[in-house]
N, CA and C atoms as a LAMMPS dump frame, in Angstrom:
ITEM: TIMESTEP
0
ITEM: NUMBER OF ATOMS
423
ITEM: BOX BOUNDS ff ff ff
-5.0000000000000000e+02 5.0000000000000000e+02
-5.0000000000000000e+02 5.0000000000000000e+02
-5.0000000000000000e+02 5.0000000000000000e+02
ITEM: ATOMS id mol type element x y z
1 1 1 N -1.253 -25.475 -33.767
2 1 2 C -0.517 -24.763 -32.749
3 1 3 C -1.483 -24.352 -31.647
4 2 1 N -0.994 -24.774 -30.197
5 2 2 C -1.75 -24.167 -29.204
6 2 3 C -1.289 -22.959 -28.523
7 3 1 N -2.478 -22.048 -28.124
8 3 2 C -1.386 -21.244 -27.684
9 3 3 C -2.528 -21.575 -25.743
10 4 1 N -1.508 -20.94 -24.76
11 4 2 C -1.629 -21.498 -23.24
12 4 3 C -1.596 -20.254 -23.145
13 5 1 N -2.819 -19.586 -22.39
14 5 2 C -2.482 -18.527 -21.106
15 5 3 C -2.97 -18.806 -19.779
16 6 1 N -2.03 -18.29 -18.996
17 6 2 C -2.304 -18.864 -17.928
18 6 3 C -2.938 -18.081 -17.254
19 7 1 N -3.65 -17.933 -16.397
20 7 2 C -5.079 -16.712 -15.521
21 7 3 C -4.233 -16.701 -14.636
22 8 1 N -4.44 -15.889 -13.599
23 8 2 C -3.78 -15.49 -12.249
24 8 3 C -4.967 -16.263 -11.249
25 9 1 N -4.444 -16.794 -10.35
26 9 2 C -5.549 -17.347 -9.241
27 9 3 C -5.751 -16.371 -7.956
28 10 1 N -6.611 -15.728 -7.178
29 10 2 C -6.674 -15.689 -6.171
30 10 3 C -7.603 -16.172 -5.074
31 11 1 N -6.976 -16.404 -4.327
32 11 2 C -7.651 -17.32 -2.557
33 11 3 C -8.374 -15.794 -1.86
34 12 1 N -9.827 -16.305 -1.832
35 12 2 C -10.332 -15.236 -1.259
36 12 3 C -11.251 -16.09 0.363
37 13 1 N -10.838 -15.534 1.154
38 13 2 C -10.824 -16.468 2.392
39 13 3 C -12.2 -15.533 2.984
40 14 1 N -13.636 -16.492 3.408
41 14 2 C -14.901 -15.847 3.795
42 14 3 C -15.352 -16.798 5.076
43 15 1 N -15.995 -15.972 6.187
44 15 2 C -15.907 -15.827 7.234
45 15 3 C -17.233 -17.371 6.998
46 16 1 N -16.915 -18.334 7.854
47 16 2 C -17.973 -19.272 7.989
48 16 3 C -19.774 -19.217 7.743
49 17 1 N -19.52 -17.483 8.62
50 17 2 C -21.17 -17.052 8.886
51 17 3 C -21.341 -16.516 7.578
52 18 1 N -20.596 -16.438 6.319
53 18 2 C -21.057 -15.577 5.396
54 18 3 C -21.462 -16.607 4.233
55 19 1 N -20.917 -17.841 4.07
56 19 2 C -21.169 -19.137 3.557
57 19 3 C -22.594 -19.017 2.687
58 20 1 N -23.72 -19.105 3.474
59 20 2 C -24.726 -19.391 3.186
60 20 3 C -24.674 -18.004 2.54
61 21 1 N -24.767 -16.957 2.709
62 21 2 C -24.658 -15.798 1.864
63 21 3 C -24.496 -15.703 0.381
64 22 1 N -23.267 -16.143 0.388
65 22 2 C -22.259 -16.834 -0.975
66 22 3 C -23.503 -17.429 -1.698
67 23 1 N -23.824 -18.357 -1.254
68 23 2 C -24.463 -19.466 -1.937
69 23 3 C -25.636 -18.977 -2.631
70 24 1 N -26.253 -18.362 -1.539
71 24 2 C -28.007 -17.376 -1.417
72 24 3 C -27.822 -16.302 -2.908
73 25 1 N -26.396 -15.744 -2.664
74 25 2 C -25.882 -14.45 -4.054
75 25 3 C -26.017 -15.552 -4.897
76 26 1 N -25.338 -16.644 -5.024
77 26 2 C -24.595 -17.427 -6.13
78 26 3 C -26.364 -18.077 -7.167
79 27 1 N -27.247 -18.469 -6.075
80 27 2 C -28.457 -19.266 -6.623
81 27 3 C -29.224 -18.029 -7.249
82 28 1 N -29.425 -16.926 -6.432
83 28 2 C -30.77 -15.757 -7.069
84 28 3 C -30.053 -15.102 -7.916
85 29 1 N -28.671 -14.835 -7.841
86 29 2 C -28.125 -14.179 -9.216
87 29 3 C -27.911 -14.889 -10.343
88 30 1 N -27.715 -16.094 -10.238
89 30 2 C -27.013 -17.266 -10.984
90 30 3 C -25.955 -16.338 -11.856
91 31 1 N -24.756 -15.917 -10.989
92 31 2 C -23.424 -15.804 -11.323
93 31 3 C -22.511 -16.403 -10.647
94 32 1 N -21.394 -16.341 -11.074
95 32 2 C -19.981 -17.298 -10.23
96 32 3 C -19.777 -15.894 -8.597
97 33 1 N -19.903 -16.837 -7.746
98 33 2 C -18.697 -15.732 -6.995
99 33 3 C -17.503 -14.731 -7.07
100 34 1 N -17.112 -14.85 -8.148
101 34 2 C -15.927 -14.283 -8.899
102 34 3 C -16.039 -13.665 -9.451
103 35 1 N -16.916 -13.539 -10.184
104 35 2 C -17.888 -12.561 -11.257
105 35 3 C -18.476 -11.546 -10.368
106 36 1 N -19.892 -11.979 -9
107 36 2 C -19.806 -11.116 -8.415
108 36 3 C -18.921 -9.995 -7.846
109 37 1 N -17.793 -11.072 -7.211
110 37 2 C -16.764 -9.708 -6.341
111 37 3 C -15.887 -8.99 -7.295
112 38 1 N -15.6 -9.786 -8.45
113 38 2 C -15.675 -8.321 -9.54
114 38 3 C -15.732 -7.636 -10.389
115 39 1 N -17.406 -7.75 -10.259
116 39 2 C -18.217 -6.471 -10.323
117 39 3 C -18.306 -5.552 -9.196
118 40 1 N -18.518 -5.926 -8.058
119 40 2 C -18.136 -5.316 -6.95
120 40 3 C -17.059 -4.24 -6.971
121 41 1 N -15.724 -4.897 -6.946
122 41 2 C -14.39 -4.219 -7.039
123 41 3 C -14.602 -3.01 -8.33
124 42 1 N -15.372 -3.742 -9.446
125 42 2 C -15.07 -2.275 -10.367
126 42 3 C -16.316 -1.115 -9.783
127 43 1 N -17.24 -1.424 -9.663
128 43 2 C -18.239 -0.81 -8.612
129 43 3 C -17.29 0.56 -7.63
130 44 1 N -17.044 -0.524 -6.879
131 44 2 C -15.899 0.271 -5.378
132 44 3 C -14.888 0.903 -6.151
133 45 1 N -14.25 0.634 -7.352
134 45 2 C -12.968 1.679 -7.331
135 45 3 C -13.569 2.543 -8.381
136 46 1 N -14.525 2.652 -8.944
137 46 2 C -14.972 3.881 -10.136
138 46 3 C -15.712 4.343 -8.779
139 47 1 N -15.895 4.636 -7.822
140 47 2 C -16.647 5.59 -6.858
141 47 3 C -15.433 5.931 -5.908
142 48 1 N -14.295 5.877 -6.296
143 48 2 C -13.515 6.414 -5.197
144 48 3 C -13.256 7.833 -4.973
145 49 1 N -13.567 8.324 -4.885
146 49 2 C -12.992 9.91 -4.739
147 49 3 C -11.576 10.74 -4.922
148 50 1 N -10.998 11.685 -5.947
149 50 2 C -10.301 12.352 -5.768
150 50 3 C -9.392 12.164 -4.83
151 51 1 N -10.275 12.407 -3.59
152 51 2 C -8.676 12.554 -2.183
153 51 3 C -8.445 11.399 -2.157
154 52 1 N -9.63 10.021 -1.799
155 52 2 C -9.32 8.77 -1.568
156 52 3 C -8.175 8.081 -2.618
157 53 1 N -8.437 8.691 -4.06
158 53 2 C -7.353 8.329 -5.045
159 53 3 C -5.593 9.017 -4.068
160 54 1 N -5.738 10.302 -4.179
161 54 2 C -4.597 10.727 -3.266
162 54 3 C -3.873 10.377 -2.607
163 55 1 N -4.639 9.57 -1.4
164 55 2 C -4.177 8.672 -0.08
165 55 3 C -3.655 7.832 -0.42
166 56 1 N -4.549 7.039 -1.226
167 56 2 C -4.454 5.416 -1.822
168 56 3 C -3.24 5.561 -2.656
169 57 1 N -2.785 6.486 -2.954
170 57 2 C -1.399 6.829 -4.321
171 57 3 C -0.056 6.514 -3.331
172 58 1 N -0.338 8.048 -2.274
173 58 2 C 0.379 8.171 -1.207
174 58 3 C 1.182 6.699 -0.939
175 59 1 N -0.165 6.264 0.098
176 59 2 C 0.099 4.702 0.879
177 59 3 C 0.897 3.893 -0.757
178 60 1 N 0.929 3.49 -1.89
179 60 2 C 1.09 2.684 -2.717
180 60 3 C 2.599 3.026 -2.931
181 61 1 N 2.901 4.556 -2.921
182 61 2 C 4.249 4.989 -3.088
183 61 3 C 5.652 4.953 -1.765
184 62 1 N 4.595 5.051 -0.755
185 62 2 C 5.333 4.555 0.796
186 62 3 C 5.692 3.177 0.334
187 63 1 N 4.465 2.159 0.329
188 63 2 C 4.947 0.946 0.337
189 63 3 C 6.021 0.177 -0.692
190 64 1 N 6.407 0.839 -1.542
191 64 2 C 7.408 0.32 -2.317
192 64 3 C 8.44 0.886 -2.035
193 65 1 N 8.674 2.01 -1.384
194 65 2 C 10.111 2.65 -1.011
195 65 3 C 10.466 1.758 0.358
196 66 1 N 9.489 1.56 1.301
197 66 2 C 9.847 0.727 2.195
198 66 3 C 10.376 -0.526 2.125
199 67 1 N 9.651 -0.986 1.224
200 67 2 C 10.205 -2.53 0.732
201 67 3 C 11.107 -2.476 0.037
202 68 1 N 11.781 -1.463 -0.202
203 68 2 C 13.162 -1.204 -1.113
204 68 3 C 14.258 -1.176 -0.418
205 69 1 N 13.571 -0.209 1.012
206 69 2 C 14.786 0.109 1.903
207 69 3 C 14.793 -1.874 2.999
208 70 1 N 13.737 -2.072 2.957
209 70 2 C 13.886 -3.242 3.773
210 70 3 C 14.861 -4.247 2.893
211 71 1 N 15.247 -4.1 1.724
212 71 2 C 15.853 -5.301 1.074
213 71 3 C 17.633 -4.344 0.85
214 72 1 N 17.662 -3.21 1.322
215 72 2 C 19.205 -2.495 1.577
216 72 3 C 19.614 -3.125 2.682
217 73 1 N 20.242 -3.482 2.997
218 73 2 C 21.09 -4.097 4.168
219 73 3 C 22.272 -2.79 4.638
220 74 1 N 22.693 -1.898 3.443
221 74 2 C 23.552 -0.815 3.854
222 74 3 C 22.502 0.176 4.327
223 75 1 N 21.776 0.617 4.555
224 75 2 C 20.786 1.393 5.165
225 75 3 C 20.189 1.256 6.485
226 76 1 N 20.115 2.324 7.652
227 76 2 C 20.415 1.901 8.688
228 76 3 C 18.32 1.801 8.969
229 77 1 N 18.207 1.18 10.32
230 77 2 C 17.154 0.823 10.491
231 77 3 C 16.085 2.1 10.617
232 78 1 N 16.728 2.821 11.098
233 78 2 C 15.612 3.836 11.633
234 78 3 C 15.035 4.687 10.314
235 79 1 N 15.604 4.771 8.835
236 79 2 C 14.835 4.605 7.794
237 79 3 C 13.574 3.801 7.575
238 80 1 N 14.028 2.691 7.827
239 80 2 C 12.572 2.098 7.638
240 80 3 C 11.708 2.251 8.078
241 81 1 N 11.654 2.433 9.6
242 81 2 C 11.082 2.695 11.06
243 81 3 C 10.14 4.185 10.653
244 82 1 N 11.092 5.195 9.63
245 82 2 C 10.495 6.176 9.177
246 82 3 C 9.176 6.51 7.993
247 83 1 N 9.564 4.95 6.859
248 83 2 C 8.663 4.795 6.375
249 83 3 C 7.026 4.162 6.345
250 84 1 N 7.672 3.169 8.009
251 84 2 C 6.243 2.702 8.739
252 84 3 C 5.564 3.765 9.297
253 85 1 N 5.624 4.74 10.15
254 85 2 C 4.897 5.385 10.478
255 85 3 C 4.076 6.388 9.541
256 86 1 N 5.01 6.697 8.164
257 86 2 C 4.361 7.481 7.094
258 86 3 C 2.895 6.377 6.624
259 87 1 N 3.384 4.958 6.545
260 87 2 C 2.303 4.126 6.07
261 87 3 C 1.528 4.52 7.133
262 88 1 N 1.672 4.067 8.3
263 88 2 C 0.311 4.142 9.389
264 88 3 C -0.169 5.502 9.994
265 89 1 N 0.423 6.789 8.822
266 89 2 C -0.447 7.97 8.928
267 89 3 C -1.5 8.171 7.838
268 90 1 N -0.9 7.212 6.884
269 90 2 C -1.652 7.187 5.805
270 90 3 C -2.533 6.711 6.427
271 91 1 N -2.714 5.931 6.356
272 91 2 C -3.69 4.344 6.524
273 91 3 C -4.708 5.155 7.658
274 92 1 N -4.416 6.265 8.84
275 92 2 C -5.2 6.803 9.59
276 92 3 C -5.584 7.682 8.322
277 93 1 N -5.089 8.242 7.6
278 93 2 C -5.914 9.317 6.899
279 93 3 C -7.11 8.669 6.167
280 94 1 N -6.722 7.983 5.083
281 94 2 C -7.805 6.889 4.573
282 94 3 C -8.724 6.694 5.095
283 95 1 N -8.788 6.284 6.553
284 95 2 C -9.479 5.59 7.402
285 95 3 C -10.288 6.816 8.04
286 96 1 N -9.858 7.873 8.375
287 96 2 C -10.708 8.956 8.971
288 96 3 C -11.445 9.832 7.314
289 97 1 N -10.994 9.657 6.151
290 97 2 C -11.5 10.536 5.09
291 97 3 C -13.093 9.606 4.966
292 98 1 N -12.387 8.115 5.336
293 98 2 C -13.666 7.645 4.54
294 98 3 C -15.164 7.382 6.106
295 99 1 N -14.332 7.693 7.44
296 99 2 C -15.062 8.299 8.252
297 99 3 C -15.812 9.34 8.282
298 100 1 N -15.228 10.248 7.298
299 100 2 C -16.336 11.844 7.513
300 100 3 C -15.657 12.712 8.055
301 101 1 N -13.932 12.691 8.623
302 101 2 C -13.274 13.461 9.536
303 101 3 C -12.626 14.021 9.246
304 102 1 N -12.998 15.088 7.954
305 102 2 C -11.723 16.227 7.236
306 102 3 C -10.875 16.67 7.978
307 103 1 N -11.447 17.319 9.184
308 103 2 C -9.672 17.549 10.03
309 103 3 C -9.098 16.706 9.95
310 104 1 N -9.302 15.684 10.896
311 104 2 C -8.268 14.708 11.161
312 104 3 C -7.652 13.918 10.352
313 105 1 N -8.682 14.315 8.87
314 105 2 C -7.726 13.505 7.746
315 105 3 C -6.877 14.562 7.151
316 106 1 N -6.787 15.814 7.187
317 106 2 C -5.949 16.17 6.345
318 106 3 C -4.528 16.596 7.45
319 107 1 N -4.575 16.075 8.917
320 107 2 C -3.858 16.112 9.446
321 107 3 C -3.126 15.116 9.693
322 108 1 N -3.517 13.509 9.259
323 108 2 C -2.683 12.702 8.965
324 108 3 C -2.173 12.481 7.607
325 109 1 N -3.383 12.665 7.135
326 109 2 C -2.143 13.426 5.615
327 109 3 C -1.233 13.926 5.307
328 110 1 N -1.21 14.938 5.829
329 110 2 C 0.055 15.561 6.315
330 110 3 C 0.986 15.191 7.185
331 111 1 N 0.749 14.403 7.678
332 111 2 C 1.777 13.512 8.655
333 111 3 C 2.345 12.778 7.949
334 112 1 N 1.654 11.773 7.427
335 112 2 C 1.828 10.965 5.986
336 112 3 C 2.954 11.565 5.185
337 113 1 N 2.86 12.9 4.962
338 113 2 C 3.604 13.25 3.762
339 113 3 C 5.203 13.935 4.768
340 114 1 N 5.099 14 5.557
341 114 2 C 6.298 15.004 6.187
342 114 3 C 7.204 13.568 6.647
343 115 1 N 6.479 12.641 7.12
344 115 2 C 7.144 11.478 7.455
345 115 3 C 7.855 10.54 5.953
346 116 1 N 7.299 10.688 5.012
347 116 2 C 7.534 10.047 3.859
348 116 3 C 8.865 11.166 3.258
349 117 1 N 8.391 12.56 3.037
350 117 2 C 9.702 12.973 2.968
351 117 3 C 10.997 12.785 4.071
352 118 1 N 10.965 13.064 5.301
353 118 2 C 11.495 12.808 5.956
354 118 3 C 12.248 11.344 5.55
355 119 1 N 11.979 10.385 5.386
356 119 2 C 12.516 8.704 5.093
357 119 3 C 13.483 9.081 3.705
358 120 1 N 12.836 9.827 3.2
359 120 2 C 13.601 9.692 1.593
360 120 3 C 14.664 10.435 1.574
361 121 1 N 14.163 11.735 2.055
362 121 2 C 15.853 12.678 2.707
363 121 3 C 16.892 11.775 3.129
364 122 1 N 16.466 10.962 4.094
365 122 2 C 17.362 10.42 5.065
366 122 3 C 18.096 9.266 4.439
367 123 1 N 17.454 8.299 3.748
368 123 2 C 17.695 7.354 3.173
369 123 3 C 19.025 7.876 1.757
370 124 1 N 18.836 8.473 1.439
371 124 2 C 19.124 9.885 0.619
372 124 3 C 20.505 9.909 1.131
373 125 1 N 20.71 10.605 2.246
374 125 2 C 21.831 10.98 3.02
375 125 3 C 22.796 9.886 3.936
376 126 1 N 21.806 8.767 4.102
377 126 2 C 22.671 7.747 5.047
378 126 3 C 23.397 7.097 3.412
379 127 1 N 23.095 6.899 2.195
380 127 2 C 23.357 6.126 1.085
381 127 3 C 24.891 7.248 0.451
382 128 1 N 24.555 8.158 0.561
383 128 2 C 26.006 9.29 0.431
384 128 3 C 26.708 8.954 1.549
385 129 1 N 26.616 9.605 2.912
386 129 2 C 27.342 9.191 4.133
387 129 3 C 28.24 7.2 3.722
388 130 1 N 27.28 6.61 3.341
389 130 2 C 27.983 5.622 3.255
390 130 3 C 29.271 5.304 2.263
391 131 1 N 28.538 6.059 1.178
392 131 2 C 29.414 6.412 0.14
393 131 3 C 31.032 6.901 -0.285
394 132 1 N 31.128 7.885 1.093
395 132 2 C 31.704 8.683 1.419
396 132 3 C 32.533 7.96 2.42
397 133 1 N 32.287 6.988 3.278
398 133 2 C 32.841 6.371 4.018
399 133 3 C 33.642 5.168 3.233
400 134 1 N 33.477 4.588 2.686
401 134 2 C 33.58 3.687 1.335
402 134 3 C 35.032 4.317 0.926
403 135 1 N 34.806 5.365 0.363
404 135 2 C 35.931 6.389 -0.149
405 135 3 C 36.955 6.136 0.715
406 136 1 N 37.198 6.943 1.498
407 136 2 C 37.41 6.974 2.842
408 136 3 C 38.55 5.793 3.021
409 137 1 N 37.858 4.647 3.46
410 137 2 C 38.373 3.318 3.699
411 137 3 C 38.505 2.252 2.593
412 138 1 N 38.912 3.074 1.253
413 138 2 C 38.926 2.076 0.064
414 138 3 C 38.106 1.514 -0.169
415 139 1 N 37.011 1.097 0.143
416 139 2 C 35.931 -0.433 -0.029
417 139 3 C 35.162 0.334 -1.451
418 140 1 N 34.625 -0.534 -2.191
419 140 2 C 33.573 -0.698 -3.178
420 140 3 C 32.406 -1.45 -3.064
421 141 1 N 31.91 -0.567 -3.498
422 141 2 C 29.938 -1.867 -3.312
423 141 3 C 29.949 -2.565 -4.477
């Protein structure tokens, strides 16, 4: 009896000028490229920080409510519209924490989070409103 597992593949796409790099790691380490980047990756995410965990949670929990509301068709647009800007306050917070810019990160953080509630309220309320309209005019989902 055989048994088959199958590995996951990923395409990791490197900038022409970094080529010889690759190669230079690949000969003096004599490891695979793959092996290097991760070790790397476990490297980079056991040094992440507390808040950076935070953000990174944040942004991970935006992006699946968005892509939830993007696949509702009964949900009106400006929901979604609400959950992009929560992503791209995140994504400034991230980006200024790992700058050095505690104000300005815990002020898109907070943007982040008022905009993310904000989407879910709403999303929340347009999904009743619809509900209610449904009623209303007989229809069923």
């Amino acid at each position: 009896m055989y048994t088959c597992i199958r590995m996951p593949n990923k395409t990791i796409y490197v900038k022409e000028t970094d080529v010889p790099l690759l190669a230079q790691a690949q000969e003096q380490l004599g490891e695979s490229v793959s092996s290097m980047f991760a070790e790397f990756l476990r490297e980079r995410v056991s040094r992440l920080t507390p808040e950076e965990n935070r953000i990174i949670e944040l942004i991970n929990q935006i992006e699946v409510a968005r892509e939830a509301v993007k696949k509702d068709r009964d949900l009106p647009e400006f929901v979604e519209c609400l959950y992009a800007e929560a992503q791209r306050y995140g994504a400034k917070a991230l980006k200024n924490l790992r700058g050095g810019d505690v104000k300005k990160t815990k002020t898109f953080f907070w943007a982040a989070n008022t905009y993310y509630e904000k989407a879910q309220r709403d999303a929340r309320d347009a999904a009743e409103l619809a509900a209610k309209i449904d009623g209303i005019v007989g229809r069923s989902r």
